[in-house]
VMD Tcl script that draws the C-alpha trace (Angstrom):
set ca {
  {-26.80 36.47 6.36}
  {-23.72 37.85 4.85}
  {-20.88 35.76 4.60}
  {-17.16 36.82 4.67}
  {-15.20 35.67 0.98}
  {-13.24 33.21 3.23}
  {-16.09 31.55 4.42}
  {-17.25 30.57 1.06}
  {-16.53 26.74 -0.14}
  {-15.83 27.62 -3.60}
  {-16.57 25.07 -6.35}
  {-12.61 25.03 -6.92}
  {-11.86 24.13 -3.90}
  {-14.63 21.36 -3.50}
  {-13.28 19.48 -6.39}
  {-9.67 20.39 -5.07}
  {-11.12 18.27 -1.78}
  {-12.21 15.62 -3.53}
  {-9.56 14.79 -5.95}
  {-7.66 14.52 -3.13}
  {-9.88 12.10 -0.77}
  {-10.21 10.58 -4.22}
  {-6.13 9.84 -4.65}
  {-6.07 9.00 -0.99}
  {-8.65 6.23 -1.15}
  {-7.19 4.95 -4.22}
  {-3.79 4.63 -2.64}
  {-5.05 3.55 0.71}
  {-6.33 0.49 -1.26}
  {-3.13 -0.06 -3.26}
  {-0.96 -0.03 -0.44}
  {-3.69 -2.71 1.28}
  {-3.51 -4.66 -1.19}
  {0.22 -5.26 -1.78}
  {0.16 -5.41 1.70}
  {-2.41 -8.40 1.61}
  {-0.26 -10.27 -1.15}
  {2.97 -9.95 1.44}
  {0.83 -11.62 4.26}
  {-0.22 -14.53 2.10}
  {3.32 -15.12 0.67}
  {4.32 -15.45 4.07}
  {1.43 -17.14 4.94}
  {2.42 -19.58 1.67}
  {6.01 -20.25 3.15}
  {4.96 -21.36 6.45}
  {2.10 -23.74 5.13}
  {5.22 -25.37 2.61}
  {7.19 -25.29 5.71}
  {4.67 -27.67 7.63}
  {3.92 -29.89 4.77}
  {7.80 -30.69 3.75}
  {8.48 -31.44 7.59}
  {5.14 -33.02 8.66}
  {4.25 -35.29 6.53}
  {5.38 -38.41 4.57}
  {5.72 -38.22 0.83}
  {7.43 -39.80 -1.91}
  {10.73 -38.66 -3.29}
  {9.59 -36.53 -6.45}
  {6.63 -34.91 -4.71}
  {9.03 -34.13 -1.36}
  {11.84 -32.52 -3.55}
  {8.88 -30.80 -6.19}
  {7.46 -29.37 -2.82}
  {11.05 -28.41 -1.24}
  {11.89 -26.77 -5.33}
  {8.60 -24.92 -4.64}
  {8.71 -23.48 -1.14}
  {12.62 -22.62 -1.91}
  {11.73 -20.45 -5.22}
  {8.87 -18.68 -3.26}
  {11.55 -17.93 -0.47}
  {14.28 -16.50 -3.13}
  {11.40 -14.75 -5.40}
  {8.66 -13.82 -3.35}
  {5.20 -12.41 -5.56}
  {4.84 -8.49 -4.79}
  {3.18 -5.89 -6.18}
  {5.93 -2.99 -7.07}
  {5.33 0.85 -7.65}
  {8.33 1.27 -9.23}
  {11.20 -1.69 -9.84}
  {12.83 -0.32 -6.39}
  {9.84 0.35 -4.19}
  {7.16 -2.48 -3.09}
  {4.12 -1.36 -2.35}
  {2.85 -2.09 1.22}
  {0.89 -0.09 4.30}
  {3.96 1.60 5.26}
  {3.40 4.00 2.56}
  {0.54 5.12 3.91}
  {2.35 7.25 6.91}
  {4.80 8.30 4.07}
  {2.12 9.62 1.70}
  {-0.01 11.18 4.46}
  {2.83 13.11 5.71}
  {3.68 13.80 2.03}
  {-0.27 15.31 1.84}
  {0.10 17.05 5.33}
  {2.99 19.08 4.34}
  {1.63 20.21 0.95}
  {-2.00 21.72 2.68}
  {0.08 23.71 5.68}
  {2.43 25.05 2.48}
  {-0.47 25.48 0.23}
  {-2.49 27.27 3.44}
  {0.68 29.58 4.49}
  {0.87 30.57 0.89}
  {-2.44 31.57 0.24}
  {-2.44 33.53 3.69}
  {-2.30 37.10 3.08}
  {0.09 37.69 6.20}
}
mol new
graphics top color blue
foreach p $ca { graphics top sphere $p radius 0.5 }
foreach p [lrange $ca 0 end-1] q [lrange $ca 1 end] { graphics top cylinder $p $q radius 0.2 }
display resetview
């Protein structure tokens, strides 16, 4: 069988492949992950929310609990990629567009047209 030099997978381009599946995975589990410590900050708030209005408790532990749920309302915990950018699922359509565009401008350029 005699195969055409495009139709070769080239060692190159094999490892090009998989660094890349390799940097998307490894995002793809950043992003879920901040996105995972959002949920249970919110998650957090609304439990504080229930316990400060459902229940009877003494003084100090009512205002400790009230301190509490109001600091993790001003300064929620979240992971950060940089000091202005949170990391979250929403990257994810971001940096596969990001990926997208590079392959079509790294296919047109190695077209011989």
């Amino acid at each position: 069988m005699i195969m055409n030099q495009h139709e070769v997978f080239t060692v190159t381009q094999f490892m090009t492949l998989y660094r890349v599946l390799a940097f998307g995975s490894t995002v793809l589990m950043i992003a879920w992950s901040g996105q995972e410590v959002s949920n249970e900050v919110l998650k957090l708030q609304r439990v504080l929310a229930q316990i400060i209005s459902n229940s009877d408790l003494d003084s100090t532990l009512h205002r400790s609990l009230k301190d509490f749920h109001y600091l993790v309302s001003v300064e929620p915990l979240r992971i950060e990629l940089l000091p202005t950018m949170p990391v979250g699922m929403y990257l994810v359509p971001a940096l596969l567009s990001l990926t997208v565009n590079y392959i079509i401008v790294t296919l047109q350029m190695n077209n011989d047209i």
